[in-house]
C-alpha positions, 0 to 999 in steps of 0.5 A: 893354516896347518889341517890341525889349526883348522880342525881346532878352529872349526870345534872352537867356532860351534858352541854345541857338541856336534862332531866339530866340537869333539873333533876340536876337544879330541884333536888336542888329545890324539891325532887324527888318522888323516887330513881335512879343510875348512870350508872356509879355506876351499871353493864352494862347489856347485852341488853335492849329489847324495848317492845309494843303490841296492843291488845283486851283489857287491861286485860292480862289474857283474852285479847291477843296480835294483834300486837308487836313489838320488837327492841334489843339494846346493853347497849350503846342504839345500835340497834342489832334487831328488829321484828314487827309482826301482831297476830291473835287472838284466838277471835274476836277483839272488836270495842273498841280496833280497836278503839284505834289501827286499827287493825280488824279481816281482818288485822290479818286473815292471821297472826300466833297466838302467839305461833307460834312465841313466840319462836322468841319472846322470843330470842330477849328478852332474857337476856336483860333489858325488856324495856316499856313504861307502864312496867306494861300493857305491861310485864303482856300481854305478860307473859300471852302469853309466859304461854299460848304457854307454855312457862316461861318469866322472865326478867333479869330486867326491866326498864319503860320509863314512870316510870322514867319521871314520876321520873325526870319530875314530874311536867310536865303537863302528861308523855303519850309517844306522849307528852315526846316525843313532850318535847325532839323534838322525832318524834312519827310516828304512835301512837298506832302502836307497832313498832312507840311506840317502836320506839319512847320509843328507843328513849326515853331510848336513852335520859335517857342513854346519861345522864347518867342515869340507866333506870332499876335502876329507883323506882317511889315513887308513893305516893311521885309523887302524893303528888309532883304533888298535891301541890298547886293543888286546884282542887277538890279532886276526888272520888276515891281519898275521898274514899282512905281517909276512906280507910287509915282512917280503917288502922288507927284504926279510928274505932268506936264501931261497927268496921266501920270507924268512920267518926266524928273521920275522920273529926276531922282529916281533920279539924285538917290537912287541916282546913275544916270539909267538907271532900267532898270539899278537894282540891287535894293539901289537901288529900294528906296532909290528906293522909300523917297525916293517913300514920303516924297514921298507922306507929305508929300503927304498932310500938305500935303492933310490 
């Protein structure tokens, strides 16, 4: 069964208007920026594990764990654990993450370090789905930790709550936990706390199980999710977004005579694809058409090398 039959047939199968059923009803009218199964079409796993931390900061090979939370379901979304634990820091905790989370250094001064309960850690995820919203802040951090307290982690598989409504909504205003939440009437206590954020994205696994969806099945197009969020957007197109633009232009082989890119060559492109010669004033909607022209350059490019 194709990916479209199935997203189709999991909104068809739920007589309520929860994410399946718009998925359903959308998927007729504009394709989603990716691809996922039917439960019913993959092995059941053997558990999922819900996963948040707070932290020092956001770069897992420096930064460390302050708080985590975990909470084991069965492959039907049933509770069969949970931990929530404080982590005390092999340093100070800056301001600009108490900021964010409320945890200082008084909070975790009597807190173990992380390799004194990396071993609990551990067993409650192991052998399940490691489930996150934000799979990619929050895996790293953690594997990070396990290799400090010398130990290997490695998921079965993931699933990230915010990738797959990403997939079936992308057109909702922003996909922030608080904000699906608030969509699906899911009571968020204590943003930026590791149990409530776990709490809360159970909660949001549990909507995508009822469905019938296959959360650790979901791959986000990230490309096709800008480009759908993109359309018709008239706001100017960011920086980094512009600077994208030259950098898929090397790519190409839109290259002048010193080997930079040329940018008359850039232009012409542009002028060519969204009717403007002025790259700086492309709209969001038209970078990514822009982008899409430089993608196809580069396919044919690597086919005349192949």
């Amino acid at each position: 069964m194709s990916t479209e039959a199935s997203v189709v047939s999991i909104g068809r199968a739920t007589a309520g208007t929860g994410v399946g059923a718009r998925a359903g009803e959308r998927r007729s009218l504009e394709e989603l920026p990716g691809t996922v199964r039917p439960r019913r079409e993959v092995a059941a796993p053997a558990a999922y594990a819900v996963f948040d931390c707070e932290t020092t900061g956001t770069d897992p090979g420096a930064d460390e764990i302050v708080s985590l939370a975990v909470v084991r379901l069965d492959a039907d979304g049933v509770e069969t654990a949970r931990s929530a634990r404080l982590v005390r820091p092999s340093r100070p905790i800056p301001a600009e993450a108490t900021a964010v989370h409320g945890i200082d250094d008084d909070d975790v001064a009597g807190a173990p370090r992380f390799a004194e309960i990396a071993g609990g850690v551990v067993g409650l995820l192991e052998g399940a789905v490691f489930v996150a919203h934000n799979v990619g802040f929050d895996l790293p951090m953690v594997q990070h930790a396990f290799a400090r307290a010398g130990l290997d982690y490695r998921p079965d598989a993931v699933a990230c709550t915010l990738e797959a409504f990403r997939l079936l909504e992308p057109r909702a205003d922003n996909h922030r936990l608080q904000s699906i939440c608030e969509r699906h009437g899911i009571a968020l206590e204590g943003p930026h706390e590791a149990m409530g954020d776990v709490l809360a994205t159970v909660a949001l696994l549990r909507v995508l199980l009822a469905e019938g969806i296959a959360p650790e099945t979901v791959e986000l197009d990230h490309q096709a999710y800008m480009r759908l969020r993109s359309r018709g957007d008239t706001r100017p197109a960011s920086e980094p977004q512009l600077r994208r633009v030259f950098g898929l232009a090397r790519s190409a082989g839109l290259l002048g005579p010193d080997g930079g890119v040329d940018r008359d060559r850039v232009v012409a492109l542009v002028e060519r694809v969204a009717g403007t010669a002025d790259v700086d004033s492309l709209t969001r909607a038209q970078v990514q058409d822009v982008y899409d022209a430089l993608d196809e350059l580069i396919e044919q490019r690597a086919a005349a090398v192949a």
